[in-house]
C-alpha positions as CSV (number, residue, x, y, z in Angstrom):
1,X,-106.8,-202.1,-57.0
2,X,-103.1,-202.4,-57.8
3,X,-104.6,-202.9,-61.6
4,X,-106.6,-200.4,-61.9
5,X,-104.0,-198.1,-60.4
6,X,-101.1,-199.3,-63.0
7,X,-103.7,-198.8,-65.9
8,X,-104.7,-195.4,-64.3
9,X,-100.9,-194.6,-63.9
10,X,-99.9,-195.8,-67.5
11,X,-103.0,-193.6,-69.2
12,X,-102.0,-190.4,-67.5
13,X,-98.3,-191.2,-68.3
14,X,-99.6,-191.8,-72.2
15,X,-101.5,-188.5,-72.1
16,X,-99.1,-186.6,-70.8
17,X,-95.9,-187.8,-72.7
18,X,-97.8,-187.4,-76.3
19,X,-99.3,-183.9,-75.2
20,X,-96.3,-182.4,-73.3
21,X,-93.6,-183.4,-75.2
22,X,-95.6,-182.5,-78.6
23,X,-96.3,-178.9,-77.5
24,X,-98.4,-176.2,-79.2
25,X,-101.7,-176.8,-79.4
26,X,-101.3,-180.0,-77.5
27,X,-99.9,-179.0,-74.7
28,X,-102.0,-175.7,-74.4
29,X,-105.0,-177.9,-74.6
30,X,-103.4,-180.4,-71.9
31,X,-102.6,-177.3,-69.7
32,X,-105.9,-176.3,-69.7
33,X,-108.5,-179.1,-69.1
34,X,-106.1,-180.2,-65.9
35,X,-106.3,-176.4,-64.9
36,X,-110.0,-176.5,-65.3
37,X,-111.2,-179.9,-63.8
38,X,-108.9,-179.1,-61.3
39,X,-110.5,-176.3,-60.3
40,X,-113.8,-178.1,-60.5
41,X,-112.6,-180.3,-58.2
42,X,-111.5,-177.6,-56.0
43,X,-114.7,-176.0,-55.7
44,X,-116.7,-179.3,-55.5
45,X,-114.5,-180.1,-52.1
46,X,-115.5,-176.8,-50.7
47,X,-119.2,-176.8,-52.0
48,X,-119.0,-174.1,-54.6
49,X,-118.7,-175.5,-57.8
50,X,-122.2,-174.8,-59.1
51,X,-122.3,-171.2,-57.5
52,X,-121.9,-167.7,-59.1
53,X,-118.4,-167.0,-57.6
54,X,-117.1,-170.5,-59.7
55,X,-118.5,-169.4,-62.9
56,X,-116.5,-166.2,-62.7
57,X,-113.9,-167.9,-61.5
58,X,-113.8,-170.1,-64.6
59,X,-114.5,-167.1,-66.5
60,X,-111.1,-165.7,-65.6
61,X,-109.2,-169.3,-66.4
62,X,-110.7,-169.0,-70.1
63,X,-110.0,-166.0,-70.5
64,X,-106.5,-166.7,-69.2
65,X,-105.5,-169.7,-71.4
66,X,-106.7,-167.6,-74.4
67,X,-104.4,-164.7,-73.3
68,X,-102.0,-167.5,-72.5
69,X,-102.4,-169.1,-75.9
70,X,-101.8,-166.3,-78.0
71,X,-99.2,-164.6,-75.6
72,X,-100.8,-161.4,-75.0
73,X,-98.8,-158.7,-73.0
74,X,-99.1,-159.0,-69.4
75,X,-102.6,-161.3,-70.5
76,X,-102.1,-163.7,-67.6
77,X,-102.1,-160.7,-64.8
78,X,-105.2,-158.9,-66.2
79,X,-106.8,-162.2,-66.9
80,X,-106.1,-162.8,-62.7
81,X,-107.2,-159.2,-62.5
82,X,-110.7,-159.7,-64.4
83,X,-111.4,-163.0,-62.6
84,X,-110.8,-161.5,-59.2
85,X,-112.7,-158.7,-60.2
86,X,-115.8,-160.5,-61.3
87,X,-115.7,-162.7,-58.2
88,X,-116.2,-159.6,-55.7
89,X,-119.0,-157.8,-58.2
90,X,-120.2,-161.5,-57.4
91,X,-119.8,-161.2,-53.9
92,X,-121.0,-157.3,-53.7
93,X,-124.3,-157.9,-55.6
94,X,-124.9,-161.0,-54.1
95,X,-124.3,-159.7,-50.6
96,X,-125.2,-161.5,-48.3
97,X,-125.7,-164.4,-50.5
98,X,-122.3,-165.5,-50.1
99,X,-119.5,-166.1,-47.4
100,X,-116.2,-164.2,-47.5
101,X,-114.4,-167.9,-47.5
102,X,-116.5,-169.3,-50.4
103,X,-115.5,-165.9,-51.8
104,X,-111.6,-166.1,-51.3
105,X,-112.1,-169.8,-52.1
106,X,-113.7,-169.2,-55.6
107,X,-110.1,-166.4,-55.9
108,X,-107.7,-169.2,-54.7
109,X,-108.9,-171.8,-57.5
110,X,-107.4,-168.8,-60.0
111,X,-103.9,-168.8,-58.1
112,X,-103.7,-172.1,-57.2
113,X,-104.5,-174.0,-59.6
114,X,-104.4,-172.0,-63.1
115,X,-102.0,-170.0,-62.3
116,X,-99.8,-173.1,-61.1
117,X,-100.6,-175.4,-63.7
118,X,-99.8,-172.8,-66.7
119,X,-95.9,-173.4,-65.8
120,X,-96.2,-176.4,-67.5
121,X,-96.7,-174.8,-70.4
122,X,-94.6,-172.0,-69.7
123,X,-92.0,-174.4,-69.4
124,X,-91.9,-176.0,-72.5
125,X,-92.1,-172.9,-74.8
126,X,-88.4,-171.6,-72.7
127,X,-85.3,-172.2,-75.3
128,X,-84.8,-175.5,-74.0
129,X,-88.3,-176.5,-73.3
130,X,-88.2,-180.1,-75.3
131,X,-85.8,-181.6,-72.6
132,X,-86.6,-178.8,-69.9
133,X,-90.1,-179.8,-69.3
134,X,-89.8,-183.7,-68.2
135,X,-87.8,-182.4,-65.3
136,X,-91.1,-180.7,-63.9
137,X,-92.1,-184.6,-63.9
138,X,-89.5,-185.6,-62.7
139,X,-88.9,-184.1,-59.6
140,X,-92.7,-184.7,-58.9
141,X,-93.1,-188.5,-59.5
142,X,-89.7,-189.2,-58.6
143,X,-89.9,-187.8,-55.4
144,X,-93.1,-189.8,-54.9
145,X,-91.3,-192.8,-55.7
146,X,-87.7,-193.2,-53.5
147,X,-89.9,-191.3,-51.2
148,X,-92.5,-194.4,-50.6
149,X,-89.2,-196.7,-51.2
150,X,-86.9,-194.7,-49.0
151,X,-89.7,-194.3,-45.6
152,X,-90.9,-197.9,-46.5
153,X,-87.6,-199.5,-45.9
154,X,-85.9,-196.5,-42.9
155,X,-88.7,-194.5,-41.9
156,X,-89.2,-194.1,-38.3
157,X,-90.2,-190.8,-37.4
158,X,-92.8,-188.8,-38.7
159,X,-92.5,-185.9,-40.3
160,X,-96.3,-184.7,-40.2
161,X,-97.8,-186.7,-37.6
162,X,-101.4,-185.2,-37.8
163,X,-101.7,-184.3,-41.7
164,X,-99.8,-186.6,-43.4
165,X,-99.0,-189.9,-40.9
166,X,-97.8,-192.4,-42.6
167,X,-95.3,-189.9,-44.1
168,X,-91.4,-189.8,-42.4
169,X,-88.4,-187.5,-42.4
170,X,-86.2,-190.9,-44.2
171,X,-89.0,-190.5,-46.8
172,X,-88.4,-186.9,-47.3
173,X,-84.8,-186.8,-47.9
174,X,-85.1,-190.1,-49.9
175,X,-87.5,-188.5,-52.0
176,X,-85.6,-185.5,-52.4
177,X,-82.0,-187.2,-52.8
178,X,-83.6,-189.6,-55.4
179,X,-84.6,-186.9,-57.6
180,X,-81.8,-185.0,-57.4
181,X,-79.8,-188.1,-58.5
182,X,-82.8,-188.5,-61.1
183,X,-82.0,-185.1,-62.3
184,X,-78.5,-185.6,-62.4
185,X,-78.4,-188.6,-64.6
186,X,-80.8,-187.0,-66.9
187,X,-78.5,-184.2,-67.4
188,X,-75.8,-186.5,-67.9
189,X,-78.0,-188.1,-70.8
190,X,-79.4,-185.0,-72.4
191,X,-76.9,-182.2,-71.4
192,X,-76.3,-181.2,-75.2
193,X,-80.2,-180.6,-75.5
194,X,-79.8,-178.3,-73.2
195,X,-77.4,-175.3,-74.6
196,X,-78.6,-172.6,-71.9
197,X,-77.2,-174.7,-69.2
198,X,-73.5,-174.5,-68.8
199,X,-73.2,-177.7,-66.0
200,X,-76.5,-179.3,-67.2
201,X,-75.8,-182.3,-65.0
202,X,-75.3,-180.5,-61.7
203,X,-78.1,-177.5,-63.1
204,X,-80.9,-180.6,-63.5
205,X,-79.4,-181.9,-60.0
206,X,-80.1,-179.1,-58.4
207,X,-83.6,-178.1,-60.1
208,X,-84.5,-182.0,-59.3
209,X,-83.7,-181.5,-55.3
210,X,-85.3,-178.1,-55.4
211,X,-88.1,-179.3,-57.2
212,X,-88.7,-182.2,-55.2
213,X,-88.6,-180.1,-52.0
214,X,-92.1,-178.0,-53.6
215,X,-93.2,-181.3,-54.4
216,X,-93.5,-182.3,-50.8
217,X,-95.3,-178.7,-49.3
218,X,-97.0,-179.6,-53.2
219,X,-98.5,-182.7,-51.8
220,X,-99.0,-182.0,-48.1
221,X,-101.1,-179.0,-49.2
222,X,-103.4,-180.9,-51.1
223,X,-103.9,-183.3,-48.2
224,X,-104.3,-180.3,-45.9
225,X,-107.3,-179.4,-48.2
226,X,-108.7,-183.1,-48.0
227,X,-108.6,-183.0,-44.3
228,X,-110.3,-179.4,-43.9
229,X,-113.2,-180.6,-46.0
230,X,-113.8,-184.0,-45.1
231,X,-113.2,-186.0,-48.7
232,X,-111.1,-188.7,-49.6
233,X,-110.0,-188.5,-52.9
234,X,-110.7,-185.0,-55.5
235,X,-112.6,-186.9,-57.9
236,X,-112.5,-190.2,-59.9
237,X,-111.5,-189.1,-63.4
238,X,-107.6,-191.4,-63.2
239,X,-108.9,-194.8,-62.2
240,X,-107.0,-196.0,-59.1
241,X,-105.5,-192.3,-58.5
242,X,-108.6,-190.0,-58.1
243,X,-109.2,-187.0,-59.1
244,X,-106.7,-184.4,-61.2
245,X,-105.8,-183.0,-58.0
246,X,-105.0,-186.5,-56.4
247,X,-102.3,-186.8,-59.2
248,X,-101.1,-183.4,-60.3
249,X,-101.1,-181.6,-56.6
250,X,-96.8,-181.6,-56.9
251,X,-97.0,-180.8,-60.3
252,X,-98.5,-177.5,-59.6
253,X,-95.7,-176.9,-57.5
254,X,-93.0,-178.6,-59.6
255,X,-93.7,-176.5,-62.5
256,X,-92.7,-173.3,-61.4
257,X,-90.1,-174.5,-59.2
258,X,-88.4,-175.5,-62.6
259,X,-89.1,-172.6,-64.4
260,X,-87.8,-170.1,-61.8
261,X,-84.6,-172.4,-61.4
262,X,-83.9,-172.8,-65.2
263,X,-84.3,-169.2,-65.4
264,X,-82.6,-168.5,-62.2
265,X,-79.4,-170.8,-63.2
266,X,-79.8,-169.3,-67.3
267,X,-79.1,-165.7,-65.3
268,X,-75.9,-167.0,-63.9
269,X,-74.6,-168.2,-66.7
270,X,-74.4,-164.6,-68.3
């Protein structure tokens, strides 16, 4: 199992390293196949992936990569608009085919996950985007990491007894003070790559700690999900991992906590 998860771990890594850090087309096309297998896997958990609400759902994530993609004016709202809009003609002429939660569930997948997930790519087309982007990782997986280290070695009392057990309050700061440290050690490294950050060592410090702290409501959400539906694991596409939502249910949270922060801290420095 260990393996299969370190093979698992090392092909995602491989993907995302050549698709991310290469951009364009690459990382548009990375953005969206997560973005729509994770809202597949979304739906499956709630029982509404094969349904009419889903396919208008996934209507509105085409149509907003494409306005994404070739950064149409205000694209991503109306693309959210014409999504949502399509879901409740769905619901109306359905009626009462469908329940109001499979409904709002079929909306969420749009907010949740596409929405989310486009930060990534948001993200790496800012300024700075080449060494701005990893951070988004970083805060995620490195929060993961000292986290498991940190409540592994001091954790003794839980932070979510009922949703996430095995999870402590040591593990939360430890996850949180590792990537901040993580974050200020890259900035150390790259802080000339990153021109639109006066202090890039204590800016990347504080977008790791902040970025670390969505992480956390990041992951707990997606197990809150698990939980409410009964399922173990999203799917089975990253051996050892599960499903895209398994692995990348920080990252939709670490994403815009990096892009709001860069921009945030870029404001400042004017």
């Amino acid at each position: 199992m260990l393996k299969t998860r370190m093979i698992g771990g090392a092909a995602i890594l491989a993907v995302t390293v050549v698709c991310v850090l290469g951009g364009g087309y690459a990382v548009f096309g990375y953005v969206a196949a997560l973005s729509l297998i994770g809202m597949y896997e979304l739906y499956k958990a709630n029982g509404i992936e094969k349904t009419l609400p889903a396919a208008a759902a996934y209507i509105g994530a085409v149509v907003f990569e494409l306005f994404m993609l070739f950064h149409v004016t205000n694209g991503p709202l109306m693309a959210i608009a014409i999504g949502v809009l399509l879901i409740m003609a769905v619901y109306v002429f359905t009626f009462p085919k469908y329940k109001a939660d499979q409904i709002f569930c079929a909306c969420t997948g749009l907010a949740y996950i596409v929405v989310l997930m486009s930060f990534i790519y948001y993200v790496r087309n800012m300024s700075d985007g080449l060494f701005l982007v990893p951070l988004v990782y970083i805060c995620a997986w490195g929060n993961d990491t000292f986290a498991y280290f940190t409540g592994r070695k001091l954790g003794k009392h839980k932070m979510s007894p009922i949703l996430s057990p095995k999870k402590s309050i040591e593990g939360l700061i430890g996850g949180i003070a590792g990537a901040a440290l993580l974050g200020l050690i890259y900035g150390l490294i790259f802080g000339s790559k990153l021109p639109s950050l006066t202090l890039p060592a204590i800016s990347c410090c504080i977008i790791g700690a902040g970025g670390a702290l969505l992480a956390v409501i990041g992951d707990l959400a997606a197990s809150a999900v698990k939980r409410d539906t009964g399922i173990k694991d999203y799917g089975w596409l990253i051996p050892g991992h599960g499903g895209v939502l398994d692995r990348f249910d920080s990252i939709l949270y670490t994403g815009p906590a990096v892009y709001i922060l860069a921009m945030f801290i870029q404001a400042l420095n004017v």
